[in-house]
N, C-alpha and C positions, 0 to 999 in steps of 0.2 A: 539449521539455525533459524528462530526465531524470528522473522523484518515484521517492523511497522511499515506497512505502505500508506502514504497519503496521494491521493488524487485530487487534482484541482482542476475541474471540470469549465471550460468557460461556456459562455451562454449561447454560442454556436458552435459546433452543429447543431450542439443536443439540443435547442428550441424547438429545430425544426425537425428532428428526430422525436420528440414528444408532441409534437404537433403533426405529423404522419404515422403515428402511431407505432415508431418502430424502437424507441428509445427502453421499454421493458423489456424485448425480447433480445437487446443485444447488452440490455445489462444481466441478463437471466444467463444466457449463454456466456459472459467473461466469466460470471461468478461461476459457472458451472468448471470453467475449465481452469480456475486459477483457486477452485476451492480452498478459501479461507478460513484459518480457524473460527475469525471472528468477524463480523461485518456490521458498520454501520456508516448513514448514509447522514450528510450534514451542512452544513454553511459554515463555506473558508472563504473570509474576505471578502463576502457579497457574493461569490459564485457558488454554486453547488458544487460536493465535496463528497468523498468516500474516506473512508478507516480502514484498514482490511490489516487485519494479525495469521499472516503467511510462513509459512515453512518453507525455506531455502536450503536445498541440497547440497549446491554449488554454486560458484557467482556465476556459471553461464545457463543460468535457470532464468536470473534477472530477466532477459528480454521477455520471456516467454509470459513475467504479469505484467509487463509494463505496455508491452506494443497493444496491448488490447485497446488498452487506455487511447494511447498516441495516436492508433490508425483512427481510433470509430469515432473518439471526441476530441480529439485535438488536447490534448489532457497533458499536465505535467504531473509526472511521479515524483515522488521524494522514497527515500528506502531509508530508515533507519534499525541497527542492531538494537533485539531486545537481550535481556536480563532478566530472569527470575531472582527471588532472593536468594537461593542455592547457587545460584552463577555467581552473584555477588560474593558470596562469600567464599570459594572455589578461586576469587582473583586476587587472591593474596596482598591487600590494602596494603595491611601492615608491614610486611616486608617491603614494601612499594615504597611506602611512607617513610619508613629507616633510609632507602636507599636515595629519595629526590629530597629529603630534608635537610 
């Protein structure tokens, strides 16, 4: 299954992790092991920020993107289900729609 991960990075450790120079090589090594299909890196809310579009097996896959995050930078994860427009359409609106109307 499809997650949006969002990470919301605050500005310690990782200051002083980019400032000792160790803050590439432990973003290189999560990415390495939480290979994402897609990644990009950004500003949320004044803090530094990650995107990452992961493939989830099972929900007890969860810890294994998240604690990267939570040990190295103190980081909150968000996980949200994605959809393609094939999913979409595969969820039966319309009979949905008949039935909560």
């Amino acid at each position: 299954m499809k997650m949006l991960l969002t990470v919301d990075i605050p500005h310690e450790p990782f200051n002083t992790l980019v400032r000792n120079g160790q803050a590439g090589k432990l973003l290189g090594r999560i990415l390495e092991a939480i290979r994402p299909e897609t990644a990009y890196f950004t500003e949320q809310d004044g803090r530094r920020g990650g995107i990452f579009v992961i493939d989830i097996k099972t929900p007890s896959d969860l810890p294994s993107f998240a604690e990267p995050f939570f040990l190295n930078f103190q980081a909150d994860c968000k996980f949200r289900m994605l959809m393609s427009p094939e999913d979409l359409q595969k969820a039966g609106l319309e009979a949905l729609g008949k039935k909560w109307a």
